[in-house]
N, CA, C, O and CB atoms as a CASP TS submission, in Angstrom:
PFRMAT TS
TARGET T0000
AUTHOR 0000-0000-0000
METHOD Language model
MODEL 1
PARENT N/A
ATOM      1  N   UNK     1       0.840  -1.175   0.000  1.00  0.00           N
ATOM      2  CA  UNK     1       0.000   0.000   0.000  1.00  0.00           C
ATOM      3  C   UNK     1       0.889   1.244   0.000  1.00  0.00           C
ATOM      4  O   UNK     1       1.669   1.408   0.939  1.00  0.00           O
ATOM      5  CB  UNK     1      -0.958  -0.005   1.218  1.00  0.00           C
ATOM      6  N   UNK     2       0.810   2.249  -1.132  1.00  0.00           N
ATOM      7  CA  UNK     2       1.477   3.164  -1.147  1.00  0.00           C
ATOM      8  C   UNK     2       0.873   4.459  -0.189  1.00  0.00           C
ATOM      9  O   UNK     2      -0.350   4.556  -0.092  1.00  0.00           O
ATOM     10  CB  UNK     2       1.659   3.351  -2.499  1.00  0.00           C
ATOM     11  N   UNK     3       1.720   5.410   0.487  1.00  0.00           N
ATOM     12  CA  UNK     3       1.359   5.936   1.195  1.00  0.00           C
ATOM     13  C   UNK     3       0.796   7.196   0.962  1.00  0.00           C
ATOM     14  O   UNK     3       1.771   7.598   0.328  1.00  0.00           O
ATOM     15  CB  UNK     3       2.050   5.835   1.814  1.00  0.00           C
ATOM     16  N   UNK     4      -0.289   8.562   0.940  1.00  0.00           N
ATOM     17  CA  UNK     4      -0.359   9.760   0.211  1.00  0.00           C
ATOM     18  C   UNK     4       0.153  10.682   1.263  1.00  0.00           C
ATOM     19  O   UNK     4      -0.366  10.711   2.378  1.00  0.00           O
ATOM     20  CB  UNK     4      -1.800  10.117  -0.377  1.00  0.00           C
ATOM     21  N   UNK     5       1.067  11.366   0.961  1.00  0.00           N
ATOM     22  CA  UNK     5       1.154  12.646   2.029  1.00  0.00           C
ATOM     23  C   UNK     5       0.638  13.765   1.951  1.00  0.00           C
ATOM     24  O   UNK     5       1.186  14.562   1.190  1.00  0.00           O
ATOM     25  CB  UNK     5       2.238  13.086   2.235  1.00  0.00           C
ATOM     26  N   UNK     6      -0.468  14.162   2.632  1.00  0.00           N
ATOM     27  CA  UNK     6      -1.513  15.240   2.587  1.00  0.00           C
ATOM     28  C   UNK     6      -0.703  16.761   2.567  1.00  0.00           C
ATOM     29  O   UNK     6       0.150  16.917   3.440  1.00  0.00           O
ATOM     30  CB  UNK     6      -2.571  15.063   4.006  1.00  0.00           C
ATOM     31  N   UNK     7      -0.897  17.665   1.787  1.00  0.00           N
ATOM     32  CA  UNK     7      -0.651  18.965   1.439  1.00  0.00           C
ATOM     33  C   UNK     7      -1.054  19.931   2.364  1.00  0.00           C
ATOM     34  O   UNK     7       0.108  20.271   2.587  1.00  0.00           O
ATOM     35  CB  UNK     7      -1.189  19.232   0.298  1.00  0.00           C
ATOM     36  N   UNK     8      -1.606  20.557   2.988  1.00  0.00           N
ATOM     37  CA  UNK     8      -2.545  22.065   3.268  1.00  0.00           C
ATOM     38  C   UNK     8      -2.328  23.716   2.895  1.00  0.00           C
ATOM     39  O   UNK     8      -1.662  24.634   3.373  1.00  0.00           O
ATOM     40  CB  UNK     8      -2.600  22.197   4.723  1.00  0.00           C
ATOM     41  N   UNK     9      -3.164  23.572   1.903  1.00  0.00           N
ATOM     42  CA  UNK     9      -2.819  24.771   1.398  1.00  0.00           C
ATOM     43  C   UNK     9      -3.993  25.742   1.290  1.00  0.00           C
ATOM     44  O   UNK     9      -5.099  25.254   1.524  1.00  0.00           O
ATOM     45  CB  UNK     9      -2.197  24.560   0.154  1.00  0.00           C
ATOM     46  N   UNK    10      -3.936  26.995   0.983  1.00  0.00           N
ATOM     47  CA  UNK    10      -4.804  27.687   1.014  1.00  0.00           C
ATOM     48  C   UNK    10      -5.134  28.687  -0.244  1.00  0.00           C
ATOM     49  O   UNK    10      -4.249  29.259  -0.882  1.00  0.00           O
ATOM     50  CB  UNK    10      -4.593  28.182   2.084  1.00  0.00           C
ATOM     51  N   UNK    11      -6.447  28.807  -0.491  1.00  0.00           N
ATOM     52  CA  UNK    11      -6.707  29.400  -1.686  1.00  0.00           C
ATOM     53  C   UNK    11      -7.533  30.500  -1.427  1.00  0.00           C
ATOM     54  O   UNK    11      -8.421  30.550  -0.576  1.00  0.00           O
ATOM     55  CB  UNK    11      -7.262  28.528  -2.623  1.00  0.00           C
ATOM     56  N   UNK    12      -7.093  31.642  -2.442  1.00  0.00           N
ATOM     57  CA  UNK    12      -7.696  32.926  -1.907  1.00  0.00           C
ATOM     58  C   UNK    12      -8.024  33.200  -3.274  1.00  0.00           C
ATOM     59  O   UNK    12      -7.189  33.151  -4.177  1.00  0.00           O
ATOM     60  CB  UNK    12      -6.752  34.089  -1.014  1.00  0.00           C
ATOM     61  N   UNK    13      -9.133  33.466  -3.422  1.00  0.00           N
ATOM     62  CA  UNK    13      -9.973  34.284  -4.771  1.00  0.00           C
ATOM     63  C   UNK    13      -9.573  35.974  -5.347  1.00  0.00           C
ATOM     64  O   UNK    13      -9.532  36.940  -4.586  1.00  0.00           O
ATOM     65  CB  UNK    13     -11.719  34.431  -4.208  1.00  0.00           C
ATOM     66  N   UNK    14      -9.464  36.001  -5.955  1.00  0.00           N
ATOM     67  CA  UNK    14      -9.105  37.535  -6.485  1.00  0.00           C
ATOM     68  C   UNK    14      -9.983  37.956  -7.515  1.00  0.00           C
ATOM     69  O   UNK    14     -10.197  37.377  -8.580  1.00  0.00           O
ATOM     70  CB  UNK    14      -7.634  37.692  -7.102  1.00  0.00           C
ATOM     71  N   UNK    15     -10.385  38.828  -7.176  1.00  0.00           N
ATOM     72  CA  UNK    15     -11.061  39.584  -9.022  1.00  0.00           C
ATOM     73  C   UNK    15     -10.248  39.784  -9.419  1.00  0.00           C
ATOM     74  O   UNK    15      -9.092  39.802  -8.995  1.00  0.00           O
ATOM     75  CB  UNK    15     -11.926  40.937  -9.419  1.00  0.00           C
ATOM     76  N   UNK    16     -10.982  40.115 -10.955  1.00  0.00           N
ATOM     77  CA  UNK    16     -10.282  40.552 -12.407  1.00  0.00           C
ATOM     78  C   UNK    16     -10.074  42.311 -11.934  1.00  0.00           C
ATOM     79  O   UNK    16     -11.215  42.735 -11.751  1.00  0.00           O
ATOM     80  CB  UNK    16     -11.606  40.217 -14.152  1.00  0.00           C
ATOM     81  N   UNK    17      -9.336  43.123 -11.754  1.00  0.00           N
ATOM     82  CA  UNK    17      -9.994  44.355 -12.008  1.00  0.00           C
ATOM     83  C   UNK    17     -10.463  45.268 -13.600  1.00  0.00           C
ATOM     84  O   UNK    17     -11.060  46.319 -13.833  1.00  0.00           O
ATOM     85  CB  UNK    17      -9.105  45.102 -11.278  1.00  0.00           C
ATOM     86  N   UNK    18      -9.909  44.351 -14.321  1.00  0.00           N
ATOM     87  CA  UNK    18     -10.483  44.976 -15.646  1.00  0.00           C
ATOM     88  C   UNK    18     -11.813  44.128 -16.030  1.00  0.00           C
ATOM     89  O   UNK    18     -12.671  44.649 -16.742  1.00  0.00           O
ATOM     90  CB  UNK    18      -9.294  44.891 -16.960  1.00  0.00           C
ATOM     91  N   UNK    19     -11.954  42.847 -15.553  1.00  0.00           N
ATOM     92  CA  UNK    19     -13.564  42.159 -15.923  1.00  0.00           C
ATOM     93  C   UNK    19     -14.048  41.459 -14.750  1.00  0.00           C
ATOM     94  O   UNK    19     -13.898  40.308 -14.341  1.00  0.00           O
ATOM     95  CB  UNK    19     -13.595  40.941 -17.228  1.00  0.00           C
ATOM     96  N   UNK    20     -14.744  42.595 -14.276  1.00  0.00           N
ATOM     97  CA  UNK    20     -15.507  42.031 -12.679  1.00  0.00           C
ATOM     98  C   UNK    20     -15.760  40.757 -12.710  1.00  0.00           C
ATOM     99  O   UNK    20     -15.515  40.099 -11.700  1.00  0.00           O
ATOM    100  CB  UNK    20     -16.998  42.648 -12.236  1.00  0.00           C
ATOM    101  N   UNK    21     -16.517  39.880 -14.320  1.00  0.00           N
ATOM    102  CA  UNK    21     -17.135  38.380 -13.242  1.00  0.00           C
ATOM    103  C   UNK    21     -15.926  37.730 -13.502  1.00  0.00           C
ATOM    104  O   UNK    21     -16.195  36.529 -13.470  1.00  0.00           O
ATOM    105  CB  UNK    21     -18.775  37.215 -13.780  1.00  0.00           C
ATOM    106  N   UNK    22     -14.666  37.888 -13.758  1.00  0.00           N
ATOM    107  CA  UNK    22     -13.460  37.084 -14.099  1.00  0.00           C
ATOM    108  C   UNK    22     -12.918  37.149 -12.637  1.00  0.00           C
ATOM    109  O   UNK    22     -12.849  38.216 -12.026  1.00  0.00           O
ATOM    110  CB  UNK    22     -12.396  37.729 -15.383  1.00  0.00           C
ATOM    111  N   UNK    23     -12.462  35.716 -12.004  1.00  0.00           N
ATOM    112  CA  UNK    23     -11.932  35.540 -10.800  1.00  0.00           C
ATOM    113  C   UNK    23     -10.285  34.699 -11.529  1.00  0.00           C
ATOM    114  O   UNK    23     -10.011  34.292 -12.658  1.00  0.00           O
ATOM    115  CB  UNK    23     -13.186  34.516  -9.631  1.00  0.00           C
ATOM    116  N   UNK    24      -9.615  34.732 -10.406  1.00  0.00           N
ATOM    117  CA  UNK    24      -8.351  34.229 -10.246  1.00  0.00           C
ATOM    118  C   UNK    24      -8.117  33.409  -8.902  1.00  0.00           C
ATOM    119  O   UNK    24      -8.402  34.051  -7.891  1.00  0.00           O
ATOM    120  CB  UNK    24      -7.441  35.354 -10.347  1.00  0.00           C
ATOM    121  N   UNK    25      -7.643  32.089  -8.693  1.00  0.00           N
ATOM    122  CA  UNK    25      -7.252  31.289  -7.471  1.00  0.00           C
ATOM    123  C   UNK    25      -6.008  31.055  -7.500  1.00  0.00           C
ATOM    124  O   UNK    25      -5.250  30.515  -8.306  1.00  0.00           O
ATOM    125  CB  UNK    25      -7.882  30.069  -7.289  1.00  0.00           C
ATOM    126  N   UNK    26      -5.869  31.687  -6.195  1.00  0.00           N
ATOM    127  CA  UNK    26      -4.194  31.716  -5.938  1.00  0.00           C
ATOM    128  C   UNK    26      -4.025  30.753  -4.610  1.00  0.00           C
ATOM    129  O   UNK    26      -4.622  30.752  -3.533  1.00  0.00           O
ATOM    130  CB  UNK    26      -3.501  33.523  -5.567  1.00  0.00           C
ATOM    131  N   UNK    27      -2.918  29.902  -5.157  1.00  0.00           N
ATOM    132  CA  UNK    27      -2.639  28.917  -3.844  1.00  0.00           C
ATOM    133  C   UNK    27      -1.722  28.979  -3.215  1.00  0.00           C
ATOM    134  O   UNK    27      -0.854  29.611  -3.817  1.00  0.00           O
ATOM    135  CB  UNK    27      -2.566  27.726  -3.975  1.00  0.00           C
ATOM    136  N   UNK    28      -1.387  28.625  -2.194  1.00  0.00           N
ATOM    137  CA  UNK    28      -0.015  29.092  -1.444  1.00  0.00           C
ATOM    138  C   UNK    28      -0.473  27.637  -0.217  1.00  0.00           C
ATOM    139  O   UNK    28      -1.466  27.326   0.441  1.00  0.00           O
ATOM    140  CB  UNK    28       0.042  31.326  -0.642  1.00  0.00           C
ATOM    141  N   UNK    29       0.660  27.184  -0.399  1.00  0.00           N
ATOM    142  CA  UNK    29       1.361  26.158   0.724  1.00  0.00           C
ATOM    143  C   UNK    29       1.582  26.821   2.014  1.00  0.00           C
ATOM    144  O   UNK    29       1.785  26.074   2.971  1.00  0.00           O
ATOM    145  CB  UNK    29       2.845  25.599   0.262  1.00  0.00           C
ATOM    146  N   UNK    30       1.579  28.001   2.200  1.00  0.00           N
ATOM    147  CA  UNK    30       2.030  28.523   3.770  1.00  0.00           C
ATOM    148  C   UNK    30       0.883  29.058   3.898  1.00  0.00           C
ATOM    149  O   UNK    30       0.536  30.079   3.303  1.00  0.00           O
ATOM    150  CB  UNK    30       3.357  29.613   4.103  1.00  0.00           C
ATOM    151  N   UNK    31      -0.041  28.204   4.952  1.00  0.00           N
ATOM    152  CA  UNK    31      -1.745  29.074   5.118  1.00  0.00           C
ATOM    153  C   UNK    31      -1.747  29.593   6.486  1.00  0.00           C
ATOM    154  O   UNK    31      -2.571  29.432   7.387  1.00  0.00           O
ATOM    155  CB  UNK    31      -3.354  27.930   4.987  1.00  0.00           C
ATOM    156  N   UNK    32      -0.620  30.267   6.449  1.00  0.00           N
ATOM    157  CA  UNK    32      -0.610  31.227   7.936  1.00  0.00           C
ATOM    158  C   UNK    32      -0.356  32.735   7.409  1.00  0.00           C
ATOM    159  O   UNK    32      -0.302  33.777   8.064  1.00  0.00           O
ATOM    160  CB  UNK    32       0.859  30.733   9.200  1.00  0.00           C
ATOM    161  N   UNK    33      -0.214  32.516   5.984  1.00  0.00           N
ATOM    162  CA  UNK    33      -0.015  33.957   5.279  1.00  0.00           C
ATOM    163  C   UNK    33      -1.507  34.522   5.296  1.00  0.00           C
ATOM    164  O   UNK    33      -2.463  33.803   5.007  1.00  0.00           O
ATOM    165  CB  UNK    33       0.657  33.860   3.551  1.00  0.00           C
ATOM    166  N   UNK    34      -1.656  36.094   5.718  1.00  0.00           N
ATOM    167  CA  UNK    34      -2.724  36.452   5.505  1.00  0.00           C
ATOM    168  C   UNK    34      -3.015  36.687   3.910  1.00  0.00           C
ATOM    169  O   UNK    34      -2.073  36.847   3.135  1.00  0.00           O
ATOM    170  CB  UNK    34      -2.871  37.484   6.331  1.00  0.00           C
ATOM    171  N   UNK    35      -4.462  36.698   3.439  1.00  0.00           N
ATOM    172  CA  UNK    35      -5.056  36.908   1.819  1.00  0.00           C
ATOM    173  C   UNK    35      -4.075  38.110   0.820  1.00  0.00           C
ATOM    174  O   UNK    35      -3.633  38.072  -0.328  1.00  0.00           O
ATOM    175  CB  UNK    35      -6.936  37.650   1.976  1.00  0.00           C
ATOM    176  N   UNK    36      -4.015  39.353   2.169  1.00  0.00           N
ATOM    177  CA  UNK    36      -3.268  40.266   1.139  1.00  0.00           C
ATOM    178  C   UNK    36      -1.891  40.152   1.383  1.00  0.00           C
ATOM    179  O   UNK    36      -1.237  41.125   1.009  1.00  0.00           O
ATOM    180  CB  UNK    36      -3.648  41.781   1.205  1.00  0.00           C
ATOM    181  N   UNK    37      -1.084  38.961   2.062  1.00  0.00           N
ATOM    182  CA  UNK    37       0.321  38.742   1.718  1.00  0.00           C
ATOM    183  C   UNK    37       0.649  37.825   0.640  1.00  0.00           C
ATOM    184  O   UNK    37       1.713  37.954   0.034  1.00  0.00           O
ATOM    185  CB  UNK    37       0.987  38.296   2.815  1.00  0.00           C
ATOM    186  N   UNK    38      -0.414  36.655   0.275  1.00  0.00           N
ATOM    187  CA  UNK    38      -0.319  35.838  -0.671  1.00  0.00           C
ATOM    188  C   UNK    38      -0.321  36.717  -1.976  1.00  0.00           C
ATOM    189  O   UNK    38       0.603  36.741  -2.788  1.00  0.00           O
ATOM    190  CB  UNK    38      -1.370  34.824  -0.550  1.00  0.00           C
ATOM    191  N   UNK    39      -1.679  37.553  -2.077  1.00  0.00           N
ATOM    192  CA  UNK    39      -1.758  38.098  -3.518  1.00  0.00           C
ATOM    193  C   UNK    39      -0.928  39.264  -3.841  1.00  0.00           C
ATOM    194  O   UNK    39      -1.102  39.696  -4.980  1.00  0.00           O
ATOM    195  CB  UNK    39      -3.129  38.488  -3.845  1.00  0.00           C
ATOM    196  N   UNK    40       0.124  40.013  -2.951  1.00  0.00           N
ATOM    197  CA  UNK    40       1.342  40.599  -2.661  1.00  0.00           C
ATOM    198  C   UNK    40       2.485  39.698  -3.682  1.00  0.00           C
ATOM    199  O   UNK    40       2.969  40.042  -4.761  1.00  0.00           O
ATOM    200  CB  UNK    40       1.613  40.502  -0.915  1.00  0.00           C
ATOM    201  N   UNK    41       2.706  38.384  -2.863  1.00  0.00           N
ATOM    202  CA  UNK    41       3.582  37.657  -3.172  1.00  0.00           C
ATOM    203  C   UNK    41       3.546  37.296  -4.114  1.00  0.00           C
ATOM    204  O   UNK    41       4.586  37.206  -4.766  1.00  0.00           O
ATOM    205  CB  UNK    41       3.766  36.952  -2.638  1.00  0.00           C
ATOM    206  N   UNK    42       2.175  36.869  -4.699  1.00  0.00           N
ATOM    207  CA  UNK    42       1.640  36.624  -6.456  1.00  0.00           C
ATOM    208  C   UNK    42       2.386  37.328  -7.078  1.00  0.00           C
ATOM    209  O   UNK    42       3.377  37.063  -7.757  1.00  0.00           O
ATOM    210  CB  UNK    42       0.123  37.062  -7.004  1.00  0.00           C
ATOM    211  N   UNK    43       1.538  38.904  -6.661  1.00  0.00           N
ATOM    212  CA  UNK    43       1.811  39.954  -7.926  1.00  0.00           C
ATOM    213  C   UNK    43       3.388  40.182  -8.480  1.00  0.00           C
ATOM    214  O   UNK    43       3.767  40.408  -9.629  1.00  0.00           O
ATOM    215  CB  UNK    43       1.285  41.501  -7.417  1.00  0.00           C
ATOM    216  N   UNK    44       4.256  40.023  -7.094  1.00  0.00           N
ATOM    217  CA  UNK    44       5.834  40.099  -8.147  1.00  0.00           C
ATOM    218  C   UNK    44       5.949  38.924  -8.069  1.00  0.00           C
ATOM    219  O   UNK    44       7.109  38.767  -7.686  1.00  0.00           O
ATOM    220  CB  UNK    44       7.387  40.921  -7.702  1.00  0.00           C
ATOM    221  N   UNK    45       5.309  37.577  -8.232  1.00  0.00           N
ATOM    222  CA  UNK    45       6.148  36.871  -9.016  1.00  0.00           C
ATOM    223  C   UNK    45       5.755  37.099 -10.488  1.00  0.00           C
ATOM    224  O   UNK    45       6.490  36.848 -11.443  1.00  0.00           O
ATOM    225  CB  UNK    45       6.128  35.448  -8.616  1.00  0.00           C
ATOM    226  N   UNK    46       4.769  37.500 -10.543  1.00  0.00           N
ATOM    227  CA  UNK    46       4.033  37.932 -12.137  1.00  0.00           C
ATOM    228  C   UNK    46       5.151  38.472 -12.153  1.00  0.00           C
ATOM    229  O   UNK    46       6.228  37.929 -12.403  1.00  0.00           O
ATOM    230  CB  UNK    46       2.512  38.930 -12.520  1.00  0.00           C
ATOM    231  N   UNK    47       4.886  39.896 -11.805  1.00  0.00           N
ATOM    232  CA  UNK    47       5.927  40.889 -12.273  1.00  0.00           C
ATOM    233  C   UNK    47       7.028  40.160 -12.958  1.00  0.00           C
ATOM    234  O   UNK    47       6.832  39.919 -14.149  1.00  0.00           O
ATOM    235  CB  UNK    47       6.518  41.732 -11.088  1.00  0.00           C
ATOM    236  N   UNK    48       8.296  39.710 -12.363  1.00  0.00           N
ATOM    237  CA  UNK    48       8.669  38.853 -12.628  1.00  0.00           C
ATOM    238  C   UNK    48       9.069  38.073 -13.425  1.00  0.00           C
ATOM    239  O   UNK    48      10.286  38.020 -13.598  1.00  0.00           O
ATOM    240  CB  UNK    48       8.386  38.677 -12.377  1.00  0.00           C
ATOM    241  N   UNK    49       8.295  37.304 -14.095  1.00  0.00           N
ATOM    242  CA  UNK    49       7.788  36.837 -15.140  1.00  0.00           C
ATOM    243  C   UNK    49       7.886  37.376 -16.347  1.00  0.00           C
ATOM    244  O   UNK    49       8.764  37.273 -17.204  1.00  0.00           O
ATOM    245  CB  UNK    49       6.791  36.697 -14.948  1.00  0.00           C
ATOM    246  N   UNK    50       6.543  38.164 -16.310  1.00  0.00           N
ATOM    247  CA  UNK    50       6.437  39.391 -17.131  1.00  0.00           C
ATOM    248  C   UNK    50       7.559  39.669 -18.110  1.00  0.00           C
ATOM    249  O   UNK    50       7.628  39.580 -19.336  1.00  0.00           O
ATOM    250  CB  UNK    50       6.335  40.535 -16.249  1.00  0.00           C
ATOM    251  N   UNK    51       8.827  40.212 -16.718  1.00  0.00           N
ATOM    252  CA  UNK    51       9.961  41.127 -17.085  1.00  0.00           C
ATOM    253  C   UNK    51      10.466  40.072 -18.052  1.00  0.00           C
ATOM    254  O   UNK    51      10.781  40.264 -19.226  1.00  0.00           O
ATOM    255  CB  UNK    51      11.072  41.686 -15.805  1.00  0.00           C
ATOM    256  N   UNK    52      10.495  38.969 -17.405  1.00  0.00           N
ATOM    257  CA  UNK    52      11.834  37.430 -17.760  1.00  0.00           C
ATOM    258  C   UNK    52      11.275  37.236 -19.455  1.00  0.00           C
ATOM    259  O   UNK    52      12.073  36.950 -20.348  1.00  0.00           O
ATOM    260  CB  UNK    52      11.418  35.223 -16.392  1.00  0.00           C
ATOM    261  N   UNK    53       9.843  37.435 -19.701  1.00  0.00           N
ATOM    262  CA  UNK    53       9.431  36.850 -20.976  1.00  0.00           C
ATOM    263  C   UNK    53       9.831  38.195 -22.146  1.00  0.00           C
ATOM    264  O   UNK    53      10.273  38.107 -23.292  1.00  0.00           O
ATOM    265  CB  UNK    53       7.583  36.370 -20.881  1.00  0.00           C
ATOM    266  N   UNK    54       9.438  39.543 -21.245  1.00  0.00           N
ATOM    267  CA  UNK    54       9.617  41.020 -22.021  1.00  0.00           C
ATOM    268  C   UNK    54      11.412  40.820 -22.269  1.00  0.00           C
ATOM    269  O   UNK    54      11.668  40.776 -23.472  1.00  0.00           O
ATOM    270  CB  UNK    54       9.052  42.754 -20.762  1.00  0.00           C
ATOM    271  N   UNK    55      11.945  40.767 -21.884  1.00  0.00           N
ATOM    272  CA  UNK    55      13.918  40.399 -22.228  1.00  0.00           C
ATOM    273  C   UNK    55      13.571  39.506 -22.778  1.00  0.00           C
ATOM    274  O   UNK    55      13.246  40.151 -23.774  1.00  0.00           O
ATOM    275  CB  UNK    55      15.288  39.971 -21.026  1.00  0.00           C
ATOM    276  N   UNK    56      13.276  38.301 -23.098  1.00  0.00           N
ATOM    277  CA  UNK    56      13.556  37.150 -24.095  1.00  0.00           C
ATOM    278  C   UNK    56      12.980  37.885 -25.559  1.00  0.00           C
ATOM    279  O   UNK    56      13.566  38.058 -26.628  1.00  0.00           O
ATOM    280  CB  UNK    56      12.617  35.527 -23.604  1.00  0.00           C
ATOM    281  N   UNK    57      11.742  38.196 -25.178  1.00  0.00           N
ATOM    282  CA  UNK    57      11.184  38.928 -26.794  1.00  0.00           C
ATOM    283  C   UNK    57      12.136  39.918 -27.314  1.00  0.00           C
ATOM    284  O   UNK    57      12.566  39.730 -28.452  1.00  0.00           O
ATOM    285  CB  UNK    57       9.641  39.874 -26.702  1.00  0.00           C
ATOM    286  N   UNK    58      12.568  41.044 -26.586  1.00  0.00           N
ATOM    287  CA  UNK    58      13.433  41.888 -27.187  1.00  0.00           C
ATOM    288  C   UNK    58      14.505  41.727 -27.132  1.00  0.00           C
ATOM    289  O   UNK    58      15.105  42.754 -27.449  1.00  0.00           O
ATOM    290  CB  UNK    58      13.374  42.858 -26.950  1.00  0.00           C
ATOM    291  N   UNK    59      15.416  40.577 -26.769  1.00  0.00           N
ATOM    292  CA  UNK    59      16.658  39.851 -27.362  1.00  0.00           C
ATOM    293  C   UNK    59      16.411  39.151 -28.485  1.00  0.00           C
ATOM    294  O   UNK    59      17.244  39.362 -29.366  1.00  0.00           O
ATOM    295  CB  UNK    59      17.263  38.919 -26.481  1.00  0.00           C
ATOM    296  N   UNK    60      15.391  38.247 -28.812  1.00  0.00           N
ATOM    297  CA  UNK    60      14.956  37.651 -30.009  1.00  0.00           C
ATOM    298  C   UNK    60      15.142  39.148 -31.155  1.00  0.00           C
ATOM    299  O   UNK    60      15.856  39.245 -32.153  1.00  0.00           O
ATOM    300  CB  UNK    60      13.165  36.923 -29.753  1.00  0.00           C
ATOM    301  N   UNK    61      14.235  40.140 -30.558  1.00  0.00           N
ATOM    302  CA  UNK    61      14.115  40.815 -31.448  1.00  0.00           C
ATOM    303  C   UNK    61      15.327  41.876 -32.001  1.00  0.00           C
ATOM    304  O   UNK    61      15.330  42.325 -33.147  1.00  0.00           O
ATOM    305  CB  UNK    61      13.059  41.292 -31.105  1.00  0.00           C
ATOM    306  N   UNK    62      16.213  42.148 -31.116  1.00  0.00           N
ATOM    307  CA  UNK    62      17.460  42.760 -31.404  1.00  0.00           C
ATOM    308  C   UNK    62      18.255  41.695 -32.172  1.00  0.00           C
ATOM    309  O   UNK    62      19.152  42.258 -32.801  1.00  0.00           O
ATOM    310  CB  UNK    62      18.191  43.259 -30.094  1.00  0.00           C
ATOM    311  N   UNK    63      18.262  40.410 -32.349  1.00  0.00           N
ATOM    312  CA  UNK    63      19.104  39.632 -33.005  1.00  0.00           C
ATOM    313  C   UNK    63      18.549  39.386 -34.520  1.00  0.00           C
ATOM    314  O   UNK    63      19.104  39.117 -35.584  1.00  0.00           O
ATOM    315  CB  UNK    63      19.290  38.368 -32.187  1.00  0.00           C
ATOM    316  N   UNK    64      17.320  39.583 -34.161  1.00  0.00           N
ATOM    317  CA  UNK    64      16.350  39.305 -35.742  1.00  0.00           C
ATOM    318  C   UNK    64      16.952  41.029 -36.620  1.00  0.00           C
ATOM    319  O   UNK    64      17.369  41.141 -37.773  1.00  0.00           O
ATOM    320  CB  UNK    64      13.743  39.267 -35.287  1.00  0.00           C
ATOM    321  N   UNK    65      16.811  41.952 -35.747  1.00  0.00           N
ATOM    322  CA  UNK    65      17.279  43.390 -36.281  1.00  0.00           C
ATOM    323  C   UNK    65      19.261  43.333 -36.670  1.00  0.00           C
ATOM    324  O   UNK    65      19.651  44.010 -37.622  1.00  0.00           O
ATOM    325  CB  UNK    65      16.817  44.750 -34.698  1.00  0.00           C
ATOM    326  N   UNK    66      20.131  42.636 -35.985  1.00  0.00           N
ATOM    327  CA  UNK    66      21.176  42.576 -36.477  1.00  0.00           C
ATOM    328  C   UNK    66      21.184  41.723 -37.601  1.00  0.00           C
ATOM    329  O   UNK    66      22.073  42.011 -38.403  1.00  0.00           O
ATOM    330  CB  UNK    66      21.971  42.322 -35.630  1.00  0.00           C
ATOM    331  N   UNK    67      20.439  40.713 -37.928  1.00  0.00           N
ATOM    332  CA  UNK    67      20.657  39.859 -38.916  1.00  0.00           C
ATOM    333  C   UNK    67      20.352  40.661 -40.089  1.00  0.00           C
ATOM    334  O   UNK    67      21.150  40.731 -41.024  1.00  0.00           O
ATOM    335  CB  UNK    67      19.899  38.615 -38.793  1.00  0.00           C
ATOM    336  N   UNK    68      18.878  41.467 -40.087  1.00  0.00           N
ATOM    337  CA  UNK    68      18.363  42.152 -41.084  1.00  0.00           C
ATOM    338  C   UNK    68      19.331  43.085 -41.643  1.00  0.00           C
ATOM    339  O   UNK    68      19.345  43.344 -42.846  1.00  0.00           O
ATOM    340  CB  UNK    68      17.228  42.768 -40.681  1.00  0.00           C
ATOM    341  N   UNK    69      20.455  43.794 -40.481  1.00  0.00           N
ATOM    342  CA  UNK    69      21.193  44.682 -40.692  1.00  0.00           C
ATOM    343  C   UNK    69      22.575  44.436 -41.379  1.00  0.00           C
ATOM    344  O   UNK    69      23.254  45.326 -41.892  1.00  0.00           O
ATOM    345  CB  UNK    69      21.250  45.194 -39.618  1.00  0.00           C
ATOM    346  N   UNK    70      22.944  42.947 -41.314  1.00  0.00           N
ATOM    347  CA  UNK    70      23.823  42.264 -42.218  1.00  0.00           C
ATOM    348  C   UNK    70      23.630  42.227 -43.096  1.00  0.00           C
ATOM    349  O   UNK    70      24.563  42.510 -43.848  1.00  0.00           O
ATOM    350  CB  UNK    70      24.097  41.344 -42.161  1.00  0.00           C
ATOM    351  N   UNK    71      22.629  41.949 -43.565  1.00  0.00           N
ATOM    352  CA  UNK    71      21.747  41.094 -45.207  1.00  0.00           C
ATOM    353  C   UNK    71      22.199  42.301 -45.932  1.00  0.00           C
ATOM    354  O   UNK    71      23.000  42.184 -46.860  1.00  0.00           O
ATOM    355  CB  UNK    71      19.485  40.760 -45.352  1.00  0.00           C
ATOM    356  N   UNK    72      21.490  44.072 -45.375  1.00  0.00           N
ATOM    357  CA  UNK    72      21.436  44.564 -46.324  1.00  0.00           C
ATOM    358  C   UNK    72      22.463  45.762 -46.487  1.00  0.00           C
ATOM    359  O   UNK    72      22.451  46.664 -47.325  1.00  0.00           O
ATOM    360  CB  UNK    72      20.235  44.770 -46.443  1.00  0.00           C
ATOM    361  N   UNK    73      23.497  45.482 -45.291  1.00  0.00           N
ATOM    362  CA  UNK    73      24.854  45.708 -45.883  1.00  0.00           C
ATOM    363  C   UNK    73      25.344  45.124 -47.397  1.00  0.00           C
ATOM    364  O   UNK    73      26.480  45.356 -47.810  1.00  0.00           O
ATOM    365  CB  UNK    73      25.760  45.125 -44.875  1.00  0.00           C
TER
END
């Protein structure tokens, strides 16, 4: 018999603020955090994110602009 080791975590609801009936569930493993430290902690990891994906696009895109800038040398 394999054994399950139980989790406890806690989920806190958020609105959309740009589309009221749009909700968001945010979970967090430490449920001694109060609601507005979890969705705190959310928001920069977005942030975050965000930044990490905004640098990959505009390195893609500065390398796509040097190549273009070879060709038509």
């Amino acid at each position: 018999m394999k054994m399950v080791k139980k989790i406890e975590f806690k989920i806190v609801f958020v609105r959309d603020r740009n589309r009221i009936r749009q909700w968001f569930a945010i979970t967090s493993t430490d449920i001694f955090l109060f609601d507005d430290e979890i969705i705190r902690i959310y928001g920069k990891r977005w942030d975050i994110e965000f930044f990490s994906k905004s640098i990959s696009y505009f390195e893609n895109l500065v390398k796509n602009f040097k190549v273009v800038l070879m060709i038509s040398w």
